[in-house]
N, C-alpha and C positions, 0 to 999 in steps of 0.2 A: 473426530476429524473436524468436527465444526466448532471445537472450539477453536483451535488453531487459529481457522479460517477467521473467526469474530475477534483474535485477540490480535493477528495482522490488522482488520480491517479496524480496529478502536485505534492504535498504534499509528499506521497511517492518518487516522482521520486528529490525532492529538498532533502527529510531524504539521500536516497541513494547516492548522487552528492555531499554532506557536507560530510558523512562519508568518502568517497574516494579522495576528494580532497586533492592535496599535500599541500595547504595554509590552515592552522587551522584560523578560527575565535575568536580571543581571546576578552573575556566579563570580566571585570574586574581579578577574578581568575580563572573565568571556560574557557576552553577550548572548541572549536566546531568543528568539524570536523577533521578531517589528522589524524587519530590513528592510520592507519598503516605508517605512518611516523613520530607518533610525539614517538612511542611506542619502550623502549627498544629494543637493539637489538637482547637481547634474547627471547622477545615477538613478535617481528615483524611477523614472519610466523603465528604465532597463529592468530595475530588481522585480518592479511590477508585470515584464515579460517574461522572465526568468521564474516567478512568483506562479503566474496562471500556467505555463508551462508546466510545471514539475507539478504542479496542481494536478493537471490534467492526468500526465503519468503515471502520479500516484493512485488517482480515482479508476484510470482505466486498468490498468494489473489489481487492484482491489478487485474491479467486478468482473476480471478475468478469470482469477482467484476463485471467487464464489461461481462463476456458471463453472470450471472443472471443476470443484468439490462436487459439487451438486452431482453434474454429472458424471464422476466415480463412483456417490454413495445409489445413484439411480440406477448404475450398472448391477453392484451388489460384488459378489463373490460367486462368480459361476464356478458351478460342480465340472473338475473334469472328466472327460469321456473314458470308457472304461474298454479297455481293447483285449480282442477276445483271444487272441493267438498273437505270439510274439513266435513262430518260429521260420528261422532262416532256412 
């Protein structure tokens, strides 16, 4: 379960690092990353709201991510209880 949990949290933390990066990746005609630098310069501040935004998003469900893992594998697998009489 904890890989999962690391291979989300690398995942987002490469989404967030492409977005913010000043070298866009270019793929034939798509664009990957640098939008607040590749972005007009009357949009620039916006993509930078929208930037720490979704930033934000992604960092809080990451480490939301990890305290429920966490606290799943702390719980464990409880034993169920054993009942002595099942009669109607």
């Amino acid at each position: 379960m904890k890989a999962k949990a690391l291979l989300v949290a690398a995942l987002s933390f490469a989404a967030i690092a492409l977005y913010w990066s000043p070298i866009p990746l270019k793929l034939g005609d798509y664009i990957l990353g640098g939008y607040p630098w590749v972005a007009p310069e009357g949009s620039r501040t916006a993509m930078m709201v929208l930037g720490g935004f979704l930033s934000a998003i992604f960092l809080g469900l990451t480490a939301l991510m990890f305290y429920l893992s966490s606290q799943a594998e702390a719980s464990g697998n409880p034993e169920p209880e054993e009942v002595e009489d099942l009669s109607w």
